[in-house]
C-alpha positions as a printed NumPy array, in Angstrom:
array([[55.547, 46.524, 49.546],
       [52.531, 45.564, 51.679],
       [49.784, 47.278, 53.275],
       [46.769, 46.797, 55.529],
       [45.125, 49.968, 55.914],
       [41.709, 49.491, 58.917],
       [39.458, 52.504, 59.486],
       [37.913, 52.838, 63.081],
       [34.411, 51.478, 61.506],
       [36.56 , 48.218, 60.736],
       [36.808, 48.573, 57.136],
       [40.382, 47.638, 55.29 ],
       [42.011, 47.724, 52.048],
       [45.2  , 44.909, 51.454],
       [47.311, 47.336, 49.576],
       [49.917, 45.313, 47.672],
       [52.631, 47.257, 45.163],
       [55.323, 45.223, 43.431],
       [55.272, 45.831, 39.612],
       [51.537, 46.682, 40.051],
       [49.145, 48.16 , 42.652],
       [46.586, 44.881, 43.9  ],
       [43.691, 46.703, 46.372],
       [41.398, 44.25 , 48.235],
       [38.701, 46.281, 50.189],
       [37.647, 43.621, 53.029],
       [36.235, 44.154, 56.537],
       [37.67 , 43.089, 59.884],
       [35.98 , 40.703, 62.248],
       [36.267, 38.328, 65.267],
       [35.994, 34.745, 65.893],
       [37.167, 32.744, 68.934],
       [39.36 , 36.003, 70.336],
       [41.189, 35.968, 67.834],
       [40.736, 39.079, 64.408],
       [40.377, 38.311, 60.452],
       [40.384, 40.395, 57.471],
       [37.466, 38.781, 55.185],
       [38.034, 40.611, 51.573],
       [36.32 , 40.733, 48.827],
       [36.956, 37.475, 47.309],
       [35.831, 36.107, 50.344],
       [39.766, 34.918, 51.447],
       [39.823, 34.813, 55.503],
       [43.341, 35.524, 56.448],
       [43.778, 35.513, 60.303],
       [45.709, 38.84 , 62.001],
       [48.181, 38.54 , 64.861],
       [49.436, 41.984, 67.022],
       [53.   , 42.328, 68.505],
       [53.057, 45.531, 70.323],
       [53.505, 48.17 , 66.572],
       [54.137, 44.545, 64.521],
       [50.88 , 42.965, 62.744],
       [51.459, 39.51 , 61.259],
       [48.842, 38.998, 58.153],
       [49.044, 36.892, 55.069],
       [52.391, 35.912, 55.747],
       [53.538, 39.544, 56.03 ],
       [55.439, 41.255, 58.766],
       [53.505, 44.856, 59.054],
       [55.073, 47.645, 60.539],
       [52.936, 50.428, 62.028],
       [52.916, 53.634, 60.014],
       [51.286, 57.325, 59.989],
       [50.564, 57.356, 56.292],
       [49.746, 54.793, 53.37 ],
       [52.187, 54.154, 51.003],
       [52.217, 56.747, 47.837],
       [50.737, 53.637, 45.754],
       [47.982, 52.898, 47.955],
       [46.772, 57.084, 48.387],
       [44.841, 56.999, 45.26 ],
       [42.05 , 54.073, 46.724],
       [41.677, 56.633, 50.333],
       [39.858, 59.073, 50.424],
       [39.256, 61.127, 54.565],
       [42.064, 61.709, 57.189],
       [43.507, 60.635, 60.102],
       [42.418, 57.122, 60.502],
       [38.575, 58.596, 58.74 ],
       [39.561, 56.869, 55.653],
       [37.048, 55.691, 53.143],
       [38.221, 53.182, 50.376],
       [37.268, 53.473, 46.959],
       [37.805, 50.348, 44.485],
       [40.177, 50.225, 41.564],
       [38.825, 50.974, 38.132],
       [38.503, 47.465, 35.904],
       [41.527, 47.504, 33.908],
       [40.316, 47.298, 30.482],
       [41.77 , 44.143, 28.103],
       [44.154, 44.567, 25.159],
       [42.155, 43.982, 21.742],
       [42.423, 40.151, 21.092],
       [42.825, 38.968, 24.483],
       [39.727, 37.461, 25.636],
       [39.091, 34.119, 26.502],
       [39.959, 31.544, 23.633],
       [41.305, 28.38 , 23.425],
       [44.206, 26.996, 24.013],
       [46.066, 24.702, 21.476],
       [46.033, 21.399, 22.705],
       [44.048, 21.793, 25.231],
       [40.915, 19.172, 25.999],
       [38.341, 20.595, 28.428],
       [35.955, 17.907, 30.186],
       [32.952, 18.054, 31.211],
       [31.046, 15.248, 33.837],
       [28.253, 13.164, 32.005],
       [24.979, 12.204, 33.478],
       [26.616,  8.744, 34.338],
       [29.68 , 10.507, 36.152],
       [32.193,  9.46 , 33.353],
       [34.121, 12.171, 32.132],
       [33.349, 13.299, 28.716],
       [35.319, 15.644, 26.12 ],
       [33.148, 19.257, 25.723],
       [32.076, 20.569, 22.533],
       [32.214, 23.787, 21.223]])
């Protein structure tokens, strides 16, 4: 299930729940006539309007009242008030950080342009 929640300042949160909840706070904007939702990463993805249908991100978004029950946590105001709060950094299992991977070779770009195996 998708979600594009805008507030009337031109705030939004991309609200995407499938075996997780993914929250992207962005902000709206215009360009040539035509709207984008910039988010936090910094991906543009354009927004088109059919009467109560809103194309985005390769989405088909029906107009609602009310977020989803998975987005409600990240909203906080009512009506269409709403402030978005960001999701708390989900903390990593003991052992999982970044490491090595077996048979990997990682490169790295000499001084002469010729492509050199890293150490360390």
């Amino acid at each position: 299930m998708a979600s594009l929640i805008i507030s009337r300042s031109g705030n939004t949160l991309d609200c995407r729940s499938w075996q997780r909840t993914i929250i992207r706070p962005g902000k709206l904007t215009s360009r040539d006539a035509r709207l984008y939702n910039i988010n936090e990463k910094n991906e543009v993805s354009a927004l088109r309007l059919d009467h109560d249908v809103l194309h985005y991100g390769g989405f088909t978004l029906q107009r609602s009242t009310s977020p989803t029950e998975q987005c409600q946590p990240f909203i906080a105001g009512q009506g269409d008030n709403w402030v978005f709060r960001a999701a708390a950094p989900t903390a990593k299992a003991p052992g999982t950080g970044t490491r090595k991977k077996a048979g990997v070779v990682r490169y790295r770009v000499t001084s002469r342009g010729r492509a050199a195996p890293r150490r360390g």
